[in-house]
Every structure is written in structure tokens, then in C-alpha cells.
N, C-alpha and C positions, 0 to 999 in steps of 0.2 A: 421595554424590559418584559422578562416572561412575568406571570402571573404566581411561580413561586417566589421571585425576588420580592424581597422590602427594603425597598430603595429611600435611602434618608436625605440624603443630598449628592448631586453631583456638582462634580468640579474637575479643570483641566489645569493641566500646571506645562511650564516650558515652551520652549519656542519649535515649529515647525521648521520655520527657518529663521536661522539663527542669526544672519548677516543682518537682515532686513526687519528682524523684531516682528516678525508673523507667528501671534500665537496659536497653540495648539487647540484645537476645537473637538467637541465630541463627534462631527463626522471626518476627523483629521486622520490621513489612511497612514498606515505604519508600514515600513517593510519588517517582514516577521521571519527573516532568516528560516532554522530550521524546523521550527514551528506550523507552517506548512505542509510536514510530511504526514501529518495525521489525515489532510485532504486527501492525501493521494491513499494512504491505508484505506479509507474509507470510499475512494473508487475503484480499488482493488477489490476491496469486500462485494462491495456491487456487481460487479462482473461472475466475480464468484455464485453469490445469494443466483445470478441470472444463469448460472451454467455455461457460460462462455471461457469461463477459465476454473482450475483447481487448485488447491493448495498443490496437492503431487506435483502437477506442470513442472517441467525442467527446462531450463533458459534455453538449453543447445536445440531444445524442439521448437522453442518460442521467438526467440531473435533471428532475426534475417543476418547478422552480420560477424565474423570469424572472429571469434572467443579468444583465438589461438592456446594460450597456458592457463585460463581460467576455467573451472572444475565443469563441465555441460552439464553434469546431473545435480548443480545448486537447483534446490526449487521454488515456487513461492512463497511457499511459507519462512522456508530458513532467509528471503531476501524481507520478507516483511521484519521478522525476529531478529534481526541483525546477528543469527549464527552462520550465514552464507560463507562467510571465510573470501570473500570475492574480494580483489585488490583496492583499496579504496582512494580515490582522487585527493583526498582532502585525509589523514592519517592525523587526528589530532592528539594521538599520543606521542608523535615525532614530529609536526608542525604546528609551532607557537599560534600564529596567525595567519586567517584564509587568505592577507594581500601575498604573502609569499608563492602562492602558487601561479601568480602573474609577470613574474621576472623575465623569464622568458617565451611567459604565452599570453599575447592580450585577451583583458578580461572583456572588453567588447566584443570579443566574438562570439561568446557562449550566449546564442540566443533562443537554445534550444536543447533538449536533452542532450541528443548525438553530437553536439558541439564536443561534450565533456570525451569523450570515448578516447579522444585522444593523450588524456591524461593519466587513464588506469587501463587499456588495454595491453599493454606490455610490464605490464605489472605482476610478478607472482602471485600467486594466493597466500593470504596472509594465515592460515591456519586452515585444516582438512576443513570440509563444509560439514555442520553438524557438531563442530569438536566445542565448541565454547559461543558467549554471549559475547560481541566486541560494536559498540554503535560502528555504523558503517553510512558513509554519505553513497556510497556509489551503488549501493544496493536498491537503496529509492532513486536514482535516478535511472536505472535499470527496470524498475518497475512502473518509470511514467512511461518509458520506451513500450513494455508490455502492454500498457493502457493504447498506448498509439495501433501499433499495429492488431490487436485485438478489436477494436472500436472503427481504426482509419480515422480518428480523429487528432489534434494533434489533445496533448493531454492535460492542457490548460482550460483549450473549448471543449473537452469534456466533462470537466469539475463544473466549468459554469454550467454546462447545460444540465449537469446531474444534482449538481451542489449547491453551489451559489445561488443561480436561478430560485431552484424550488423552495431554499429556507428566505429568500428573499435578501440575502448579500451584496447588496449592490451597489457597495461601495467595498466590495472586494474583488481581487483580479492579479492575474501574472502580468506588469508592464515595462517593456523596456525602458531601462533609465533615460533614455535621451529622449523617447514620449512619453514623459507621465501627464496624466490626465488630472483631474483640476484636485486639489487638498490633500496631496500627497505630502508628507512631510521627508524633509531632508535626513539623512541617519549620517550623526558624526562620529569621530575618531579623535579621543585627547593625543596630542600631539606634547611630549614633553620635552623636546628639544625647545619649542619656540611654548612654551606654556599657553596653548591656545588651542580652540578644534577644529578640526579640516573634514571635510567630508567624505563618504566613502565609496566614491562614484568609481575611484580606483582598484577597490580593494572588495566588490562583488561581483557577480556577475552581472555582464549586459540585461539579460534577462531572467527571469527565475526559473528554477529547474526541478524535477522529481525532487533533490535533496532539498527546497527548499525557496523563498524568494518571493513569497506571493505577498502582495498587497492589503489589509483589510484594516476594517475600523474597532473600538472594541462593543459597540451596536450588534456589527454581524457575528462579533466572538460568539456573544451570546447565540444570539440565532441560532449558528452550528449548533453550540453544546444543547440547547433546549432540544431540536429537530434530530438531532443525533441518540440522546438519553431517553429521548419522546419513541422510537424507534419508527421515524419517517426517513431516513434514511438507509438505511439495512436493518 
């Protein structure tokens, strides 16, 4: 714990997994959906703070791959702000739940940003870029795409190397669900037809993405927030 915490007791409640009665432990890794995305703001900033990229920058100069109907001159900033207006994969003011986006596209394949491209690239633009404040999932995973080809790294091993790494995270990580690595816990779904919970192996992505997915314990949470508000990070 940092040095400003006063920590009176710790305790861990509920099961990692839940078939088998394996409980959760304080270096028990969580998948943290899209909570996540502040990693990747924060290797956005970085690049920026290093002059490699600008808030200005607009996507049509920055991507290698045909936008076709979506706006070229979004740029980083409105993709961080989530004012980009950019068509969004995942729409959850029109989609209840993120297993629906899997019906007819396996979520095992998404093991990587460009995976997703295929879900909002023939997508209208949901509003002019600039015109309003709307969360947007496809706009961070546009900007881990950024991180890649800005860096040549893919945008996972560059959070470690810039992120993780240095505040000492390391038992955080993007892992594919069919290798995860040792105290990962299981993330369920109540299930109210059969009154019981079922796992969510079906119902995220194969691996984690700019919009989200990464792995960590609440150990490294801290870390981040200390290393981040410490200004060792940007």
C-alpha cells in the first residue's frame, strides 16, 4: 500500500471460481472490462508528453486502413473525449448486453484490436465529430490501433513496457482467455432461466482490446493511481 493509505484490515470475499470453491485472494487478477481504458489514455498521453503524436492528429493521416464513411478529420483528442461521433462496435444505448454482438461473429477471434474493425467499419457516424459528449467503445480501440502503429509495438506490450513494468504491475496483463496465467479469476453471468451462474467465456472477447479487457489485481490498482497522481507517469 502507498504511504498515504491507512489501511485498518484487509479482507477478500467470494469465489475466483466458483465450481471448484477457489477463493479469491488479494493477488486474485480480475478482468476489469472497461476500466482498462484509462491504461491506454494514459499511453496516449505519453506519446503525446514525447511528441510522437498530437492531440490535432486526425485518424485519416494516422491509420494505414480505409475509414471509408467514417469522418478522416476525427482527431485525438475528440477519440480520447468520446466526442469523435465515430460509429461504435458495441452502441450501449441500443445494445442491452455485449454477448449480443457475438451471434453471428465469434468472440474468439477478437485477439486484437483490428479484429474489432470489422464490426464498426461500415458503420455510419453516429453524430458530426465534435457535435456532443456520447461514451464510445470503438474510439479506444482506435487509439490502441494508434499506439501500435505509432510505436510498432503491438498496444498491450506497450502498456507493459511503459506502464505495468515501471509502477511494478505484475500481476496485470491483456491474456487470452484460453491462456490465462496462474490466479486469474473466473467472471460470471446470473443466469435466470436455470437460477444459477454460467461463465463469461462466451460473452467477451478472446482477448482484450483498446476498449478494454486487461487483467490486474487491486495491489496494482493502486500502484497505477499512486504512480499516475505521483506524476511518474505523464
Amino acid at each position: 500500500m502507498s504511504k498515504s493509505s491507512f489501511v485498518i484490515k484487509f479482507n477478500t470475499y467470494g469465489y475466483a471460481d466458483l465450481s471448484n470453491k477457489i477463493s479469491n485472494a488479494l493477488n486474485t487478477r480480475f478482468g476489469t472490462a472497461s476500466a482498462g481504458k484509462v491504461f491506454v489514455a494514459v499511453g496516449i498521453m505519453q506519446l503525446i508528453e514525447k511528441r510522437l503524436l498530437r492531440f490535432e492528429d486526425k485518424i485519416g493521416d494516422l491509420l494505414d486502413f480505409d475509414l471509408k464513411d467514417i469522418d478522416k478529420d476525427i482527431t485525438v483528442e475528440q477519440l480520447l473525449t468520446h466526442t469523435s461521433g465515430i460509429p461504435d462496435y458495441y452502441d450501449e444505448s441500443e445494445i442491452d448486453e455485449y454477448e449480443e454482438l457475438w451471434v453471428d461473429f465469434p468472440n474468439y477471434r477478437i485477439r486484437s484490436n483490428r479484429d474489432l474493425i470489422p464490426l464498426f467499419i461500415d458503420k455510419p457516424m453516429m453524430y458530426l465529430r465534435g457535435e456532443r459528449f456520447q461514451y464510445n467503445n470503438t474510439g479506444f480501440v482506435v487509439l490502441g490501433i494508434i499506439i501500435e502503429i505509432v510505436t510498432g509495438m503491438s498496444f498491450d506490450e506497450y502498456l507493459k513496457v511503459n506502464i505495468f513494468s515501471p509502477c511494478k504491475m505484475n500481476g496485470t496483463g491483456y491474456y487470452e482467455l484460453d491462456r490465462l496465467p496462474e490466479k486469474c479469476a473466473s467472471s460470471y453471468i446470473y443466469d435466470e432461466d436455470r437460477d444459477t451462474y454460467r461463465t463469461n467465456i462466451y460473452s467477451v472477447d478472446g482477448k482484450g482490446t483498446g476498449a478494454g479487457g486487461a487483467f490486474t489485481t487491486i495491489g496494482d490498482i493502486e500502484k497505477f493511481w499512486d504512480n499516475l497522481i505521483g506524476n511518474k507517469l505523464i
